[in-house]
Each structure stands twice: as C-alpha cells, then as structure tokens.
N, C-alpha and C positions, 0 to 999 in steps of 0.2 A: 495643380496639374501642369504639366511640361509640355511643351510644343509638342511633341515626338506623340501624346497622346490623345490631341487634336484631332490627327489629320483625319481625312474623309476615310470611313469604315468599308465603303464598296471597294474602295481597292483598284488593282493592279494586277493581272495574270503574270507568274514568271513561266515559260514554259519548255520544254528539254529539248534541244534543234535536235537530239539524236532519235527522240522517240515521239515529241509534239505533243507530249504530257505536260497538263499542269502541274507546277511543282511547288506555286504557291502562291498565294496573294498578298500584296504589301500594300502599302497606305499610298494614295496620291495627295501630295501636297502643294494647296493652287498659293494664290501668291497672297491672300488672306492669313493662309498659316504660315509660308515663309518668311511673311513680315513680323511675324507673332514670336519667330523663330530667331528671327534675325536683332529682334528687341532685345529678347532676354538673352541671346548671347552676348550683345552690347553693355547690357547690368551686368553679368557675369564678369565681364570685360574689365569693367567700369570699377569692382570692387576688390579689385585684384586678390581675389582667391587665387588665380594661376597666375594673372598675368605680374603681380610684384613677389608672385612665390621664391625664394633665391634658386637660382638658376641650377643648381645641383641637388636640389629637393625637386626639382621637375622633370631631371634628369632620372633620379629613382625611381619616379611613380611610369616612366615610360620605358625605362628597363624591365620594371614589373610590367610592363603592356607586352614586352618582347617574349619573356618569359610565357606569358599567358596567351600566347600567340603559337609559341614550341609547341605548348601542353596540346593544346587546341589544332594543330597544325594538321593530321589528320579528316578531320573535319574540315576546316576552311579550304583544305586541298579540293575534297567533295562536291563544298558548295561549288567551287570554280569551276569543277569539272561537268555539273550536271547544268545548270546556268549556262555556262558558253559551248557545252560541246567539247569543251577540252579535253585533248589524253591525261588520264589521272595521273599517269608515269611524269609527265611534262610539270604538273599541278604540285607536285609531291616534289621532285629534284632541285626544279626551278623557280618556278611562282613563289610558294609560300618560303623557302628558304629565303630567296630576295626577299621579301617582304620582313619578315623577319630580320635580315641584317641591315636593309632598309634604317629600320626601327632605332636599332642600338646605334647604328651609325650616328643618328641625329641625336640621341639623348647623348650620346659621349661628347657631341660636341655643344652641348647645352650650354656648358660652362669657359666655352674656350671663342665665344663671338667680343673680342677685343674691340673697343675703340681706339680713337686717334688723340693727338694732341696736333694742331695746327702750328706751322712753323712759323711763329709771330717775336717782335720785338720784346724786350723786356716788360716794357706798359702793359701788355696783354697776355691774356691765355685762352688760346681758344680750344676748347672740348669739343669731339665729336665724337658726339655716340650715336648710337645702334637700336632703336626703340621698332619692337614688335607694330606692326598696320595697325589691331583691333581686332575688330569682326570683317576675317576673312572667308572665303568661298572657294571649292572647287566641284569642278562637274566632271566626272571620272566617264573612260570608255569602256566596252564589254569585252575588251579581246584581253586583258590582264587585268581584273576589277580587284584583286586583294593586292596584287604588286604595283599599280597604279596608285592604289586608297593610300598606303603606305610611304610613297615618294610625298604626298603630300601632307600626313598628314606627321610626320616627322619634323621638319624644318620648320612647318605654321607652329603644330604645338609647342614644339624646343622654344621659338620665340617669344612663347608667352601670348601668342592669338589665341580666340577662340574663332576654331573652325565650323564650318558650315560644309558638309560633305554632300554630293547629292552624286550615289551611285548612278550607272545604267540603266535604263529599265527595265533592261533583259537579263541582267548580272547584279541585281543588289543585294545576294543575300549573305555573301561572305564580308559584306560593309555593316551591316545590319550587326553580324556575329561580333563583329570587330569592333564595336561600339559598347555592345553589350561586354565586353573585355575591357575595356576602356574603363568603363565603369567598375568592375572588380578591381582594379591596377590603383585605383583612386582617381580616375582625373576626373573633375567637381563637373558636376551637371549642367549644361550650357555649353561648356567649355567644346565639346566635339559632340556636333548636332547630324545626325544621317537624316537625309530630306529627301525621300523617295515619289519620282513620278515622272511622268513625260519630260524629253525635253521643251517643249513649245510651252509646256505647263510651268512646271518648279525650274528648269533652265533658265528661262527665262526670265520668270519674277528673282532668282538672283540675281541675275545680270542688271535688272534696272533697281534692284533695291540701294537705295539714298546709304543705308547704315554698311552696307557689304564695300569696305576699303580697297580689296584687292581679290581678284577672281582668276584662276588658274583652269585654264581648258586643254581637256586632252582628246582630239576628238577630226573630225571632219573637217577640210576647209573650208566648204559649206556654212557649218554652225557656227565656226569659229569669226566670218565675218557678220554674221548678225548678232554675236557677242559683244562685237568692236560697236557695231551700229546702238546696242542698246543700253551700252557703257556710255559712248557718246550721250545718248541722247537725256541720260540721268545725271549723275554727279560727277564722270572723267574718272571714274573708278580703275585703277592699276588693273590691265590684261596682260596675262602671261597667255599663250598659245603654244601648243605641240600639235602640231596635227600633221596633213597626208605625209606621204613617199613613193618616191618610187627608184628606190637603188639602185645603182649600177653593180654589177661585180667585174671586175676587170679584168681580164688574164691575158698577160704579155706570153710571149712566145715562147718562153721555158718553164709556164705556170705548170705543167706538168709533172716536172721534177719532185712536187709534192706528193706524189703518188694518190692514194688514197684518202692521206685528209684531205688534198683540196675538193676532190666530189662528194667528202663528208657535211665540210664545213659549206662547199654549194647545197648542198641537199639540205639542209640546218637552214640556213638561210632565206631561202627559196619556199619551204613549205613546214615552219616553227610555225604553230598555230593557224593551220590548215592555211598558211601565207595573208592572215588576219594581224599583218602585226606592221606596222609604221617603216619601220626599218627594213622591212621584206626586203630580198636581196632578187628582184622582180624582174631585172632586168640584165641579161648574161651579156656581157661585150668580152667576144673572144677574137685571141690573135688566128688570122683568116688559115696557119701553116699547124694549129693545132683544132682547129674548129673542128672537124671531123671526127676525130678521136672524141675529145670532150662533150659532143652531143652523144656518140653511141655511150659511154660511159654513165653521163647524166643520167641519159633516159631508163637505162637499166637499171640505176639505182634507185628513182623516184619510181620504177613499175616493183618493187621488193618491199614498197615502204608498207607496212599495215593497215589495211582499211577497215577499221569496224568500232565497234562500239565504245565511249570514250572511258570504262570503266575499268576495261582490260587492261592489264598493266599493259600488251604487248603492243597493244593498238601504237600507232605514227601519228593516221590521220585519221579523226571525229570527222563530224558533220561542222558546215559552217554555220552562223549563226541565229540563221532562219531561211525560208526556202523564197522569200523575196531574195533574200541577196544569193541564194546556190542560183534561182534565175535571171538574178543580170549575169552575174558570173559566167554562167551557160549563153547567153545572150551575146556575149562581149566574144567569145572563141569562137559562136556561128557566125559572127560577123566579120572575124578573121577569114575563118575558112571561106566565107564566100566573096574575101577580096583576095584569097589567090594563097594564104599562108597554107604550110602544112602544121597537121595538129598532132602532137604525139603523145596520146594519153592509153593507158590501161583501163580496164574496161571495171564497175565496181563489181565488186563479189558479190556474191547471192548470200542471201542470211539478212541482207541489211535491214532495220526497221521503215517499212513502207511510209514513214511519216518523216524520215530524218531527210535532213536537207543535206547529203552529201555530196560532193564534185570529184573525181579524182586529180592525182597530181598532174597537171598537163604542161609540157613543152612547145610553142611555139614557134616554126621558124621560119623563115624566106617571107616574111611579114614587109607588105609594101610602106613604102614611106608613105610619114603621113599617117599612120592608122590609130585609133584611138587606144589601140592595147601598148603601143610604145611610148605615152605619154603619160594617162589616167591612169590614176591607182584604182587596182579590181576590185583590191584585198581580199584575193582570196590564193587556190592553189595552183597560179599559172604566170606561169613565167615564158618572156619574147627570148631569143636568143639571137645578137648580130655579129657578123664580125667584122673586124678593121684588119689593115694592113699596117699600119704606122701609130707612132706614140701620140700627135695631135690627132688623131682620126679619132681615137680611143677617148682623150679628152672632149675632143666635141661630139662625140655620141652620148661621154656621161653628161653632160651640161646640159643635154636636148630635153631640157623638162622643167618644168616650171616648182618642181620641189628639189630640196635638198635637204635630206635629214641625215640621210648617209650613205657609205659607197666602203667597197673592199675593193684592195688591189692585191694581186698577186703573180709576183717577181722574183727572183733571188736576185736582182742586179739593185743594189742601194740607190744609187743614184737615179734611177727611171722612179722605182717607187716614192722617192720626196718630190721627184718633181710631181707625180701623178696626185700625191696627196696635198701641195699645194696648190696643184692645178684646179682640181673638183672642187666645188661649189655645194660643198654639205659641213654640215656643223662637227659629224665623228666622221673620221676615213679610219678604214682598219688596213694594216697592213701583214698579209698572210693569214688571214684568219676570218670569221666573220664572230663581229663581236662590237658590243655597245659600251665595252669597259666595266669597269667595275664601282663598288659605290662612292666607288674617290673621285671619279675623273665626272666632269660637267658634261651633261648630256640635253642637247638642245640642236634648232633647226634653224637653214638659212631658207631664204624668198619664202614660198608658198608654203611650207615646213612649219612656219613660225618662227615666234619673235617676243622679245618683252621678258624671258624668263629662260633659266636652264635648270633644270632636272639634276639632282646627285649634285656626292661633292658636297663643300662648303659654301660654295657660289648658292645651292640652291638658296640658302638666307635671304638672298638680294629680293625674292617674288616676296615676301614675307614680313620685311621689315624696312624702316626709313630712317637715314641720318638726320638727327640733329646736332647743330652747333649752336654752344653756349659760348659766349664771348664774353670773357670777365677783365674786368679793367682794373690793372695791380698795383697803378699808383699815380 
C-alpha cells in the first residue's frame, strides 16, 4: 500500500466560491502519513529508479507528462475553474498552456544542467557538480493551483528529486489529476507524492519533517514566516519563499501615447484573477497632467469587464475565492470610504448565484496617507490610484511598501524608464507592458515578496539541487 492510500478517509470538502457547492472530498494528511510519505519517498530516492535514471531518459518520461497534460488540458482547465472560481477562458488560454510549457521547458533542460571544473594548478582537479537535494517539498497556493504545481514540479523532477507536492485546500484537484498523469507518463511511484490537507495540518508536518531537504512556498507572508520558524526549529531545511505584492504601475506623462493597450494591459493587471494573483498591478501611480483622463478611462473599462459565472467562456470576472475573503475585501474599501477615499465600483449584475463570493472591480481614489489599502495586499478586485508630479515622487511612492515582487512602467522616453526600473525595489519591472516574462526569464521577489529561490528559467535548478566538489590530487 502507498502513502497516497493511507490518508484519513473523512476527508476534506473542495467547495465552488461561484456557487458554494461541494465539489469533492479529498483525503487529509496529518503529519503520521506525511512522515510515511516522506520515508518512502526517501527509499525511492535512495534506489535511484529516477534519481540515477540518465538525465534524457527523465527527460522523456516528462515530455510524455506534457503530452498527457495537452490530451487532458480541457479537463484540468475545469478543475481550475470550478476550485478557484476562475474564468474557464482565462483556465484554457493561460493557466494550463503555461503549465504545460512549464513542463517541456524543464524536461528539455534535463540534460543540459553542466558542471564546473575549478581553476586549480596542475597537482589538482577540482569537479564541481550539480547533485539533485533528495526528498524535496512544496506547498502550492489557490489562485494558479495547475500553473503553480507545475513551476515546481519541473525543475525538482528534471533534477532527479522526489517531490512531495501538497496542493491548496481549496484548489487540489487539478494536482491530484496531475499525478494521476504522472503515473501514466511513467514517473515510478514515490517519486511525485500529492499530500492533500490544511495548511496548519500537512503544511506543516512538511515543513518540520527531518527527511524533507528543501521546501518551496508560494503563498502568504504570513505562512511563509512560520515556514521559516519551523524549518528552523527542525533540520535548517532549504526555504525558497514567493509570496504577497503589492505592484506599482507607473505612468510618466506621455503614458498615454499608448492609446488603448495601456488601459488594456492596466485592466489585465489590475483584475487577472479577480486581482487574486501576487503580481496584481494594485496599485495605479499616475503622472498628476494625465491622472484625470486615465481614471475616467480605467474606470469605464473595469465597469465593461464581465461579471458572472466562471464557466462562461465570456465571463472577466468569477467570484473570489470564498466569501471570508469577498468580506475582508468589502471590509477593507468601507474602511477606505469611511476615511475620506472615493470608491468607484459598478454595481454586480443580477443572475448571480446567492452563494458565490463575488466583489466587483473597484477603483480607489483621494485615499488619505497612511491607509491600509495603500500598503496591504487585499488580493482581490481593487485597486488605490495616486498621483505624483515628478520622476522621484513616482519612485518613492513605488517603494512605499514593504513588498517587491513587481512593478510596470510606462514611458516612451528610454532613459526615465531604466532609471525607473532600476530605481524600484522588485525582483521583475516590465517595461510598457504588464507581464511576468516568459519561461526563460527568472521570476522571483525582493523584502517582504520573498527570498531563497526564483521561479522559471534555468536558475530555477538552484531551489532544487546542491553543488558538490570533488578534489582529486593528480600527482
């Protein structure tokens, strides 16, 4: 019998934030069976069925996982969409494509993780290679649960770990599907374990488990410091962290010149996954001689966005991801409104399902200093709007915040935009656009954003695997 059929049988509710339907029940796994779990991934480990498999025979069996992810792609679009409330349009273009090129990105580089030779005198040679952690872990969030599972479980597998995945508790069942693929594709049993249950629960017991080398969190700054706390307080287990945001988007004084992608690529930005997403571009800093236009602009376009069911191809905006967080969300803008901001939201449509946790897309503005919506990430669909007069004014309003994960600027003048993107204190700056790059470029966060690890790219390897040097003595 395998961990996986262990776990405790009462389960787990998944339930649909659009309609507040149960949609399934999954196993919860306390820290009994992710130890049980975390064993035989170690054996597995240990007998290098993957891990000494040659590195373009691994590379196969997880092209065949890409493949079997295509076939499937319809489906795991679904589960995303009814789990988080996602637009199935969003699920289907974006989500599972990434996830999918995701995939093949890291199997093509299976084969292509080089070591070093050390620059030593004749007597010596020194080897440095490149050797897989073991039994790694990560703990995925709800607002991307198949494009998230994916980022990770690419680069752990390619290396030759066995992973320890433990989805969302609100979003695990496209992880679950994805497993179950896994295992058709060939990758040997152990090897990619799905550990489904609360964070305080299965979170947890990975985070202090002794055999778990390296743990990859993508998630709250919250959880991410009791991560750190209970890595410490075990074995000094390798943490990589991603976690809050709260974006700047910038627009210098001619940001207009863009006509209508730039209030495309704001509106993109601003309310991609009912603004449930790290990167959210949260926070408007406009120049003070265009701020009038681009507020009437904005708002028109966020009151057009589609509000309703997330099934419908046509839908924008779902519900967010339960009706606890649509009422801090709601919570957070009465507390605006009653320090003095104005709020400019469209009203929802009638039809909605009386159980879904919807918010609409809302604008913020003349928001007093000092308020907690100009600092705290909501994550959800509301966005501050300030403006400056000057290029340092612009700078120190993006920097007024304790995270950096990213920021867009938008200029035609070259020279203001390098300085603005070396100026900001986030890990991606886009320039004209809003965008987190593509699966080549390293995606990761500065201060409160996270540390320890980058996302994408070849860098991602670094969370995943450790140098060693061999030092051989030649005469």
């Amino acid at each position: 019998m395998t961990p996986a059929q262990t776990a405790d049988p009462t389960g787990m509710h998944v339930v649909n934030p659009a309609t507040g339907q149960v949609m399934a029940t999954v196993p919860i796994f306390d820290a009994v069976q992710v130890a049980a779990a975390t064993t035989h991934a170690r054996d597995v480990f240990d007998s290098g069925v993957w891990s000494w498999r040659p590195p373009r025979e691994r590379a196969a069996v997880l092209l065949r996982l890409a493949e079997l992810m295509e076939r499937d792609a319809e489906l795991l679009a679904r589960l995303d969409s009814e789990d988080a409330g996602k637009p199935i349009t969003e699920c289907l273009v974006g989500d599972v494509p990434g996830a999918i090129e995701s995939t093949r990105f890291f199997a093509e580089a299976t084969d292509k993780l080089f070591g070093r030779i050390a620059p030593t005198g004749p007597e010596h040679l020194g080897l440095v290679t490149r050797e897989p952690m073991g039994v790694v872990a990560a703990i995925l969030p709800w607002n991307y649960p198949l494009a998230m599972a994916a980022w990770k479980i690419g680069p752990a597998l390619a290396a030759g770990n066995s992973l320890l995945l433990k989805p969302a508790e609100a979003t695990p069942r496209s992880a679950l599907h994805l497993a179950r693929l896994a295992t058709e594709a060939g990758i040997p049993d152990g090897v990619l374990t799905v550990l489904t249950g609360p964070g305080p629960v299965t979170g947890t017991a990975l985070a202090r488990d002794p055999l778990v080398g390296a743990l990859s969190f993508t998630g709250s700054t919250a959880t991410g410091r009791r991560i750190l706390t209970e890595a410490a307080d075990t074995n000094f287990k390798r943490v990589s962290l991603e976690m809050g945001g709260k974006s700047p988007q910038v627009l210098m004084a001619d940001a207009l010149d863009f006509g209508d992608e730039l209030i495309e690529n704001m509106i993109e930005a601003a309310f991609l996954t009912m603004g449930q997403n790290c990167t959210a571009g949260s926070r408007i800093l406009v120049h003070r001689d265009i701020a009038e236009e681009v507020l009437a602009r904005f708002v028109t376009a966020a009151g057009e966005l589609t509000i309703g069911d997330p099934a419908d191809p046509t839908t924008r905006i779902g519900p967010l991801i339960n009706r606890a967080a649509r009422d801090r969300v709601a919570a957070a803008v009465d507390a605006a409104r009653s320090a003095g901001a104005d709020v400019h939201a469209q009203e929802l449509p009638d039809g909605l399902h009386p159980h879904g946790a919807y918010y609409p897309p809302t604008v913020l503005t003349q928001v007093p200093d000092g308020s907690a919506v100009l600092t705290d990430e909501l994550f959800g669909p509301v966005v501050t709007l300030q403006t400056f007069n000057s290029e340092a004014q612009a700078i120190h309003l993006a920097n007024s915040t304790a995270y950096g994960l990213a920021a867009s600027v938008w200029t035609r003048d070259l020279d203001i935009a390098l300085r603005l993107a070396r100026s900001i204190e986030a890990g991606m700056v886009s320039v004209n656009a809003y965008s987190e790059g593509d699966i080549t470029a390293p995606f990761g966060g500065w201060k409160q954003s996270g540390f320890g690890g980058v996302e994408k790219s070849t860098t991602a390897f670094d969370q995943w695997t450790r140098e060693k040097t061999v030092w051989i003595r030649t005469r």
